[in-house]
Each structure stands twice: as C-alpha cells, then as structure tokens.
C-alpha positions, 0 to 999 in steps of 0.5 A: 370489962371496962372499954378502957381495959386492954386484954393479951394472950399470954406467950405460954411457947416456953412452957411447952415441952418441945422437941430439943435435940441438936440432930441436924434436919439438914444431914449434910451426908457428903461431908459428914459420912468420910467422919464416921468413916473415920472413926469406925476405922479408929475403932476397928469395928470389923475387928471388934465384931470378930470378937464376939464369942460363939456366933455362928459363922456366916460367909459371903464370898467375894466375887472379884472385880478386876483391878482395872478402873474406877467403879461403875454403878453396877458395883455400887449395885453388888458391893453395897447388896453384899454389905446389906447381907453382911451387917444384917446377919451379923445384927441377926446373931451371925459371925458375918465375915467378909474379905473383899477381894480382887482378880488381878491376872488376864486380858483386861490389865494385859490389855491396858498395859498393851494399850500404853505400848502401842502408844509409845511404839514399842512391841509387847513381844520383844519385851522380857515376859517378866518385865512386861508382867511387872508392870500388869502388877503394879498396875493392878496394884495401883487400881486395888487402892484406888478401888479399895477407897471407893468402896470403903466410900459407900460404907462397906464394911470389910476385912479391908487391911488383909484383902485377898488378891489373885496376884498375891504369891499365896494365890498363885500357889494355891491356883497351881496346886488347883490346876494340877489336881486336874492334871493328877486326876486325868481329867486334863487333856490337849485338844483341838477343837474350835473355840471362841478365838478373838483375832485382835487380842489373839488369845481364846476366850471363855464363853463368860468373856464373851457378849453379843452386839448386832453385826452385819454380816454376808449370807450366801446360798452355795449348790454343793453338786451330787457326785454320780455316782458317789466317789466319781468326777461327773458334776450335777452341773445342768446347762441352761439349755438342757431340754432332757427330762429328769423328772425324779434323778436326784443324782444330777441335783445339788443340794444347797446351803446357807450361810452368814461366814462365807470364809468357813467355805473353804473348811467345809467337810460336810453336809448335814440334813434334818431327818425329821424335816420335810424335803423335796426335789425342785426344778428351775423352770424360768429365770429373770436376767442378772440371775445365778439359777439356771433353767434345767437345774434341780435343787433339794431344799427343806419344802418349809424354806424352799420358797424362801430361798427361791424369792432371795435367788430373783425367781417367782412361783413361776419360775420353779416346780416341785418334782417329788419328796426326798426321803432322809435315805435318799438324803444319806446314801447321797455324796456332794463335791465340795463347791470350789472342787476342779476350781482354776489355781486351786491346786486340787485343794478341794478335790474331795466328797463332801459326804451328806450327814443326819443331824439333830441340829439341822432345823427348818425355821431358817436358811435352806435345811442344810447346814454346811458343816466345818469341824474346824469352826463350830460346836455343832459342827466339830461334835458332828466331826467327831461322831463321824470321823471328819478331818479337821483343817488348819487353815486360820491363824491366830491373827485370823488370816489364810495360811499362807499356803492356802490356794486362792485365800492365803494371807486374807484376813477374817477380821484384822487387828482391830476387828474390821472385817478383812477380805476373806469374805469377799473374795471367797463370795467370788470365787463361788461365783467364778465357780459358778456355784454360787445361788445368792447373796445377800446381808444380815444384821444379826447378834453375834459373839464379841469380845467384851474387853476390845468389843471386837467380833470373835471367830470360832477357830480350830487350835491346840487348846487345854481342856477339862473333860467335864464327862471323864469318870472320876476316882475318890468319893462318888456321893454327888457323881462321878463326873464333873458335870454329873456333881455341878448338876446334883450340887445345883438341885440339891445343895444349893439355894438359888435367890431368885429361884430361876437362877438354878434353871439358868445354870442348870441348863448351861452346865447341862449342855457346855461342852468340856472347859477350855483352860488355856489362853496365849497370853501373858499376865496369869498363872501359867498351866503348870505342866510338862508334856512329851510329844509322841510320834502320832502328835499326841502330847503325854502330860507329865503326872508326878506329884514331887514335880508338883510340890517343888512348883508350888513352893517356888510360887509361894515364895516368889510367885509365878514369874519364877515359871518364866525364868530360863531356868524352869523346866530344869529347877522343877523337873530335878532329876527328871529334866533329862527325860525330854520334857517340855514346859508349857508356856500358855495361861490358866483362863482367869475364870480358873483363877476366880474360880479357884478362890473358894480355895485359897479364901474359904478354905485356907484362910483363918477367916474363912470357912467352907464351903461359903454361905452366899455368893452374891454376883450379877446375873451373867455370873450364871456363866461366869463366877458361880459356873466357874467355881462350880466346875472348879470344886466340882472337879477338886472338892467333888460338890459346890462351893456355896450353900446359896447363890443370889443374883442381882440384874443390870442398872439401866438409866432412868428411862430404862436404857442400858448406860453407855458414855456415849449416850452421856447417860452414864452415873457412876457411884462417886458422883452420887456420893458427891452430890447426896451422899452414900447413904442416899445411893444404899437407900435407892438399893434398897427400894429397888427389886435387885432381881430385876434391872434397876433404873437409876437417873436424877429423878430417882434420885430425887425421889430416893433423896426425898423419902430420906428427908421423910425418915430423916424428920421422924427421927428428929422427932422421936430424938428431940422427945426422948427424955429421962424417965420413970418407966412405965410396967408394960401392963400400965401402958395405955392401949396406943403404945402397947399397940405400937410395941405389938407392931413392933413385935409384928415387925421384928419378925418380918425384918429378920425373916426379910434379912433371911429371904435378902429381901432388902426392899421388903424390909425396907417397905414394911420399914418405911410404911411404919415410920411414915404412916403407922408413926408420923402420921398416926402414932407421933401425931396423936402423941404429940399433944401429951408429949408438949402439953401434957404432964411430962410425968403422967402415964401417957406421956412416960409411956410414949417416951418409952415406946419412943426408946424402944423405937429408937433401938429398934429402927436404927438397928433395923435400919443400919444394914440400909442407912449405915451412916444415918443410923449410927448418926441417931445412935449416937444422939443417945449413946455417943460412945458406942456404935450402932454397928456394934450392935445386934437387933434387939429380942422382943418380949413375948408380951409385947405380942398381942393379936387382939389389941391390934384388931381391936384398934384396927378397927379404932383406926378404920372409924379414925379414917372416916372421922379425919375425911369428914374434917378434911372436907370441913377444912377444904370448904374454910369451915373450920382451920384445924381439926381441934376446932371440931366437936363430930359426932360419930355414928356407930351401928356396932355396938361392939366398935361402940365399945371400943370406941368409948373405952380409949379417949377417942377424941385424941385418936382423932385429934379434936377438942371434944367428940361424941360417939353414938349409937343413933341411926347416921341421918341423911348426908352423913359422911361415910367411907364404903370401905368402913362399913356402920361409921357416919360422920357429921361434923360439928364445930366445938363449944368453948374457947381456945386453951392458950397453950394447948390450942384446944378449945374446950367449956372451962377454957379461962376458968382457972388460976392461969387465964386462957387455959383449959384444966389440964394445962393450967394443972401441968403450969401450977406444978411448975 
C-alpha cells in the first residue's frame, strides 16, 4: 500500500439484523398499568373467561375485609395471593371463579360511627336504632367503593360488578335462616357463663376478636384460713406471739393463693390443688420489720414454689421450716373461709366456706399451687364451677364496676371507659390488707387479652349470653359425627387439604379444646339472633321453635333487610297468630364471625356462580381462629362437614428489619404507595419472591432489589421481542441441538409450573422462572445466539431455529408468568398479538418430542466444559490480555473421550463464544486452568490468529479475502445476498 493511500473501516452497523421492537426498556408501570386496567374492563375479560365451555370449576372463597379504611400491605399480601391462585387455575384449564366480597356488620364501623357521635357530643343510645344503623351502612358502603378501587388497582381480576356483601338484604336473609337452623336443631342455648367482655365497647367478643399486648398488672398472694373444724367460726389466725407447738395441725394453717386480678376477690368461691403436685406444711420461724407473715403461723404451698413465694413475702431460708408432706386427702377433706369473711361493713357478704377442689389445671411452674377460683370470671374456673356445683355471682356490670349494692366495692371500676384501670383493684388490695389476710404484693408485666379494635384490656365476665353446644348430639346424617366439634375434627383430618401442612395442627387443637360459641353480642349494627323466648319461673328461658315464624323473618329480611326486626312492630308481624302466647323478641346481635361464617352459604351455595363446598379458602394465619374456624363450626352444624376442600395460610408483613408495622414506629407501607412509586406490578412480584407461609418483610430496600430483578426480566423480554420475525418454521427434528435443548427445558418447566401453580407455590414458580430467564437464557442461550441472530443468514437453519424457540418462549413465559407479572405479561403479549389478551389465554400444551432427557445430559455436560473455558478467559480479560472472548483461540483438554465427542459434534466455539477453538485429547500440561467441580476439563488460552471481521467482530484467517473487505466468509456471503 502506497503511504499516500488512506484506509477505512466501513460501517456495516445497518446490515446487522438487530433487535427492532417499540417494548419500552423503561416500563413507566405507574402510569401505564390504570390503561390495561381500562381496557380489560372494556373487554369484560372476567366475563369472557366465564364463557369458555366444559372447565372444571375451581373455587376460591373470598374471606371478607371490613369495609372499614383504606387497605394495608397485608391486604395487598392475600388479595394479590388470591389472584395468583385464581388467573393460574384458570390458564391451567380451570373455571376460576372468584367474587370478592365484604363484611359489612360489627364493632369495627359500629365503632367508627360511634367515634363521629362522641365527636359532636351526642349519645349512640338516644339515637332510634334504625337511624343509627343507617348510617353503619352508608359508611360501609362508601368504604366498599373506596376499597373495591384499591383493589382492582393491583390488578386483581374478579366478579367486580356483583360483589357479595354481608349487609346486602340476600345476606341478611340468608345468616337468619342460618342461625335458626341452630335454633331448630336444639343446638342453641342461653347461658351464663364468663366470656371475654370488653368494658369500653361493652359487648362480648369472640376469641377471634381478641390479641394480646403486654400489660402491667397487680399480683397478690392472699391466706385463705382452714376453717376448724369444717363449717364453724374459728379462723386459723396464729398470733405473733404464739409460742404453742403445732408441730403437724394442719387444721389451724392457711392455704395461699396468687393471683394478677385482685378484683376477682370478692367473686371467689373456691380453692383448687394439684393432685399430682408435691405439697407441705410451712412454718414461719422469723420475720424482717414492714413484713405481712406472722411468726407462728403455718402456711400449705406446693414444695416447688414455696421458696418463692417466701423470698416475695421478705423472708429468708431462716425465717421459715417445712413441718411435713400434705397429702391431696388431706387437701380435699380440707374447707377455708373466704379471706374478707367477718370483715367490718361487709355486711356478712363473704360469711361462707370456700371448699378446697382437685383440679387438673393447677400447675406448680408458677405462683403458690393453688388457684383461687372464681365460676363468674374463667374458663378453668367456671368449668370447675360446673362439675362441682358452685354459685355463680353477678357482681360486675357491663360497664366493668361493682354493682352497686356490693358491700365495700360497689360502684368501682375494673377498667373505665376508655380502658384505664380503675379502683377496684387498689381497694380490694386494701381491704385484704385491713383483713389481714394479705402475705404479698407485687406487679407484672405479662400478656394479656385485648380488644383488637379499641386496644383496650378485656376482662372475663359472668353474663346472660347465646351460645352453641358444640358437643350437643345431633339428628340427620352422622357420616363425619354426631356432634359440632366431632364433624370440625373429622372434616380437618380427613376432608381438607391444609397449605402449609401445620395449619391443621393449629386448628385441630383449637376446635379440640374451645369451649361451646358464644353467638350474641350487645350491640347494635348486625343480624339481630332471630329468636323468641318465654321466661320460666326458675329463670330459664324456653326459645320458640316454629318453622312458620322462621319463613315470615326471612322473607321480611329479603326484602327489606334486618332493620325490619327493629321496627315497634316485630314481634307481633312475625309471631302472627302466636303473638298472644307471651313471647319476647330478642334484641342482641349475631357474633360478626357468624356472619362471615355464614358466607359459604349465601356465595357458594346460592349464588349461580358459586358452588359447594369451595376449593380454597385463602386468609392469614390468625383465620385459624377466625374466618376458617367460624365457618367451619357454622357447616359443621348446618351442612354437617366443612365448607372447603383446602385451606392455605399466609404470615404477617413485617418491615425490612423484621418489626411488626405500627404508625407510630413511621414504618408503616401501605400498597397505594408502592403502586405510586413503582407500580403494581413491582408489589405482585415481591409476593411472588416471598416464602407466604412465613412473615414477610418488606421496606425501600426490598423493594428495590424486587424492582431490579424487574428490570432483569424486563430487558430479556426486550430481547426476545425485538429478534422475533416472520419466518420459515423449522421441523422440530432439523433444529440444532442448542434449541432443541432449550424446548427440553421448556418441557422440564411446563411440568413444574404447573405442579408449583397446583402446590400454590407461587415463589418456586417464580424461581425456577427467573433462573431460566436469566441464566439458562440471558446468560447462556440468547448470548450464544445472538451472533446467528445479527450476523448470520436470517434464513438459515440456525437462525430460524432460534426465532422459533423464540416464539415458543414467547407464549410460554408470558402465559407462565401472567398470574405473577399480570400487567407486564399482557404488555408483551400484545407486542405480537395487539388484539388479543394474554388473560384470555391458557398455558400452552408441549409436544411430547420436545421432552428429551439424554439431549440435556449430554449438553449438560457441554455446558460444564463451557464454565471452564469462560473462567479461563475471564482471567485472560482481568489481566488486559485480551478484551473480549472472541479474541481468544483456547485450546481445551478433554480426558473423556466421550465429553470429546460431544464437544466436537456441536460448533463449540460458538458455545464458548470465541473466534476459533480447539478440543483435544492430549494430557492438559502444567498450569492449566481448571475448575474442581469439572473433573477432565483443562483450559490454556491462546489469542486467535487472523483479523477482526468488520461486521461480526470476529477474527478469523480469511478476514479481508473477500469481495466485501474486512469481512470473514460468512458475513461477506449473508452481505452478497443482500
């Protein structure tokens, strides 16, 4: 060449075949996501799906929010789950219905509404009750909008337009005709018994409505005298100076108790012991000054907490001895005064024995061995109360005080009205110590039962309540029991699939030990029990059985709903002819579980929709004690089984540091700001990376990590978009052994997404999903590709091969991926099918050829050898020996012959994406690169001989030896045919 002649690299940029697509690389999801919204509302895609003949229906129940605020990340967490499951059975082959729906009645709008009074001054009770519960229901009604929006927002698809509410008048029918079936039954009973009162919202609640909060509460240890002899006046009372020796007379000891409700005192009617504990007989010998034990007088305590009840009275090992064993005979035949008998002003109110009783549930791990024992105010306690007889007493009102009329205590509160503790407790403390019956006090912070609507601390309190006998025998088919919990239990163990398996531990023992369900609440905004009762001369109530009465209720409530119980009018419009026999209507309200429990009812079973029993119900884990144990009692004891076939539990959402979310704290995220800021999309995919069984974390960090795996899948699909071209169709058995190797992953993955789909496995499925896309094709598959896909001849066998395993992953992932990403995937659905809808679409079937386990080993171990020859070259582009890999020319030592062969009958040089290689079977001399994991494989790296092909970047020995200059043969072939 002549020094005066110039030379140019000619720009063959425009003869590439590049990628061309107009999919976004930035996706823009808060602004785009409200038009597919749009536009699937404008399709009525839930509807079309309905039309798709001879599926089989698969059902997911709704379990009902209240329609009581905007929506928390935990409902972001179920509603967005429900949806995975709904859109990925219906892709399956399914008839996936799903009506969303809401709980409407109870305390939490009750409360709102009552909130909005105090705020203006006025009194819930002189409001009419129809008034007052007019507006509950425009409330709830205006919070089912806001509500019904926010979750359309996440893209969760749904009977939308006929949702099911528990206010609607169907409903309120429908949970009448439920309760009186209970009444019809016999199962229904009045009682009084203690349950879970809430003193600020004045109503009982369910244990489903309770949770529990540290709380600081008194503990006293109390002497309750040995009467002796039994029935007579003589206290065990020992004065200090009392110098008589006696030695083992147990007759003149007390017995001690401790407690942390000093206000159940005055309510106490018994002592239980232990029988299996080890008791003795203690003597105080010494005591320090400002103490309460007296010198002389002899204590019974379990031997395992004498010690420690000792150190809280101020005495030391010296100051007390053991004088013998007490035997649970000894224990039994003994009677105790109660500690506040012959107190002054008491009016002989506690002038009665306390009898001493065996019971199970005394335990040695804390407090004296004895349990003081109140019917009025325990489950333990009134369970005992029963088996033995005991009185109840009726001593606390709905407002938590004293009766009135109760010597010393009347009028003091327990808690007042806004859940601070009152009096009671102080001044009960007092008179034991003016008693001197009091040993010690002290305080403790411990969990304890609170509402978890006012937050306030509950009590348990003796009243008048409803109840179901959950261990009454009933008629009709017996096939899973004859008792309410005798069919739960059969139904959990052998009807019902539990997702993860230990739910049915949970519920099991739950329903194993409840005691029977308390249906009544005093409230207001509800289904009213729809009862009559007659009150006898013992106080016993008879409810009025009469199937007539029931039929007039229930079409009264459909067509007007249940204010129509309320009117003045009520008893006499429903009793018709029997409104002269003395009948009473009753005023209180069905438990809201009852409601939602009753939904299995008027949704699956009497909606066109619907069907029974359901598939799946899907809720939180405290739904153990809610939703599922609540319907399940509900069919139990009307249908005779459970509802559902399976149940699937999620945990809570914690922040990013795994603390439990409290405004306070300011660590608070709530769906609409994620959706904000990234998108809906970007909240499905963090459930779907998420192990749902366990607590979840979420916080700006995840997110951004959740946001950035997005971006990852985002840009494969970009790809694959932009090189998808019409075509000649390759024959399957013509197809390179590279992508008939990806439809064999491909086949290997259509069964394990739909088994993951079937399991609810949304996070494997996601996995196994985003390892494909991301290492088996970004980094492997559409890296090797790339080069027959730019370069190469768009009508070679290589390159039309590609663009049909391109296809094919097209309808595949995006249909695989369209329960998870539902926005995206129909964005890439649309890139190649713009009048369609990948929501309208199943999972593609996959041919049975496509299935070939010896291909995948073989390249299996093509892409083992692949690893070591990419490592070696990653050291050579560290070091600056080389820029990229197509400036190498490895030479590869394979000890397999086998791997040899395999190796030499595919263009291994693509595999590794070099310019040129060699494969041999010489021994790998010293310091060549290895990997231990790939046993026979040594690498040493060698640049490539030649020049760099202009257009394809390569660098080969016939580079600039053809027609086009600067290009290698192939290029200069594919540019001549242009």
């Amino acid at each position: 060449m002549c020094a005066d002649q110039t030379t140019t690299t000619p720009d063959y940029k425009d003869t590439l075949n590049l990628p061309q697509t107009d999919f976004p690389m930035r996706a823009g999801l808060p602004k785009r996501e409200p038009d597919w919204l749009k536009r699937w509302e404008e399709m009525a895609i839930y509807d079309r799906l309905r039309e798709k003949e001879g599926r089989e229906p698969f059902l997911l129940h709704d379990g009902p929010p209240y329609a009581n605020g905007n929506l928390h990340i935990g409902h972001g967490l179920n509603k967005i789950l429900k949806d995975m499951v709904v859109r990925s059975q219906q892709m399956m082959g399914r008839d996936a219905r799903y009506v969303p729906g809401w709980d409407c009645h109870g305390l939490p709008i009750e409360w709102k509404i009552e909130e909005k009074y105090r705020q203006k001054g006025r009194n819930k009770d002189e409001v009419p009750v129809n008034e007052f519960r007019g507006e509950c229901r425009e409330f709830a009604r205006e919070w089912v909008g806001i509500q019904r929006d926010e979750f359309k927002r996440l893209g969760i698809t749904g009977n939308w337009e006929n949702p099911y509410l528990t206010m609607d008048f169907g409903a309120e029918a429908t949970i009448a005709e439920e309760f009186m079936k209970f009444v019809m039954n016999g199962t229904l009973y009045q009682g009084s018994k203690p349950v879970m009162w809430s003193v600020v919202e004045k109503t009982a609640l369910a244990e489903a409505e309770v949770e529990y909060h540290d709380h600081q509460s008194h503990m006293i240890w109390v002497r309750f005298p040995v009467v002796s002899p039994a029935g007579s006046d003589r206290l065990a009372d020992q004065p200090e100076d009392s110098g008589a020796d006696m030695a083992s007379d147990i007759a003149t000891s007390s017995v001690v108790i401790w407690t942390t409700t000093p206000w159940t005192i005055p309510q106490n009617r018994a002592v239980c012991f232990g029988p299996e504990i080890s008791y003795g007989l203690y003597e105080v010998t010494g005591r320090p000054e400002e103490c309460w034990a007296r010198i002389g007088e002899k204590l019974l305590l379990a031997d395992a907490l004498a010690e420690d009840v000792f150190r809280q009275s101020r005495l030391d090992e010296t100051m007390y001895r053991r004088l013998r064993d007490v035997t649970p005979a000894e224990l039994e035949a003994l009677t105790l005064a109660h500690p506040l008998r012959h107190v002054d002003g008491a009016n002989g109110e506690w002038d009665y024995d306390v009898p001493m009783l065996p019971g199970d549930h005394v335990t040695d791990d804390a407090g004296t061995g004895f349990v003081h024992t109140a019917p009025s105010h325990g489950d333990d306690d009134y369970q005992i109360g029963l088996k033995h007889g005991l009185p109840m007493t009726h001593n606390v009102g709905e407002d938590g005080t004293f009766r009135e009329s109760l010597p010393l205590f009347g009028g003091l509160a327990i808690f007042d009205h806004k859940g601070k503790e009152g009096k009671a407790n102080t001044v009960v403390i007092n008179a034991l110590v003016e008693a001197k019956r009091l040993l010690a006090r002290g305080r403790l912070k411990h969990s304890y039962p609170h509402s978890w609507r006012s937050k306030a601390p509950l009590i348990y309190r003796n009243t008048p309540q409803w109840f179901v006998a959950i261990d009454r025998q009933l008629g009709g088919d017996d096939t899973y029991g004859k008792t309410i919990r005798e069919r739960a239990l059969t139904s959990i163990d052998e009807l019902v699939t539990w997702t993860p398996a230990n739910g049915r531990n949970r519920i099991h023992a739950m329903i194993e030990n409840r005691p029977d369900w308390v249906l009544s609440r005093q409230r207001a905004w509800g289904v009213p029990l729809t009862c009559f009762v007659k009150r006898r001369d013992d106080g016993t109530v008879e409810l009025l059985q009469d199937e007539a009465v029931n039929a007039r209720i229930v079409e009264a409530f459909r067509a007007e709903g249940a204010d129509c119980w309320f009117e003045d009018d009520a008893a006499a419009r429903f009793l018709g002819d029997r409104a002269s026999e003395g009948w009473e209507k009753v005023t209180d309200i069905l438990d809201v579980w009852f409601d939602s429990g009753s939904t299995h009812a008027f949704v699956m079973r009497d909606r066109e929709d619907g069907g029974w029993p359901a598939d799946l119900y899907l809720e939180g884990t405290d739904q153990h004690r809610g939703w599922f144990h609540s319907s399940l009692l509900q069919a139990c004891g009307t249908v005779g089984r459970a509802p559902y076939k399976g149940v699937l539990t999620h945990g809570f959402t914690l922040d990013g540091k795994g603390m439990k979310m409290s405004k306070s704290l300011g660590n608070t995220i709530v769906p609409a700001e994620v959706v904000k800021q990234y998108g809906a999309d970007i909240l499905r995919l963090w459930v779907a990376q998420t192990d749902y069984t366990a607590d979840q974390r979420i916080g700006p960090e995840i997110l951004k990590g959740v946001a950035d795996s997005y971006r990852r899948l985002r840009n494969a699909f970009r790809f694959i978009l932009g090189s998808i071209e019409d075509h000649e169709a390759v024959a399957y058995a013509e197809m390179p052994e590279l992508e008939r190797w990806v439809l064999h992953r491909l086949a290997e993955l259509d069964a394990e997404v739909r088994q993951g789909y079937t399991a609810y496995d949304f996070q494997g499925v996601f996995q196994k999903l985003f390892t494909f896309i991301t290492v088996d094709l970004s980094a492997y598959y559409l890296d090797i590709r790339k080069d027959a896909l730019y370069c190469g001849d768009p009508a070679s066998v290589e390159a039309r091969a590609a663009r049909d395993v391109l296809d094919a992953l097209h309808a595949r992932l995006t249909t695989w991926l369209a329960p998870i990403l539902t926005f995206t995937m129909e964005e890439v659905w649309l890139e190649r099918h713009p009048d369609g809808s990948v929501h309208l679409q199943d999972f593609p079937e996959t041919p049975a050829e496509w299935r070939d386990d010896a291909l995948a080993a073989k390249w299996a171990r093509i892409r083992a050898a692949r690893r070591v020859v990419t490592g070696a070259l990653e050291i050579e582009r560290t070091e600056k020996r080389i820029g990229s890999s197509l400036e190498a020319a490895p030479v590869v030592h394979v000890a397999d012959p086998e791997l040899r062969a395999a190796l030499e009958s595919v263009p291994f040089e693509d595999i590794c994406i070099t310019s040129q290689i060699t494969v041999t079977g010489d021994a790998a001399p010293m310091g060549a690169f290895t990997l231990p994991e790939v046993e026979g494989v040594a690498v040493i790296p060698a640049e490539s001989d030649g020049e760099k092909c202009a257009r394809c970047w390569k660098i080969l020995p016939d580079v600039g030896l053809h027609t086009h200059s600067q290009t290698c043969g192939r290029c200069n072939a594919v540019l001549s045919a242009q």
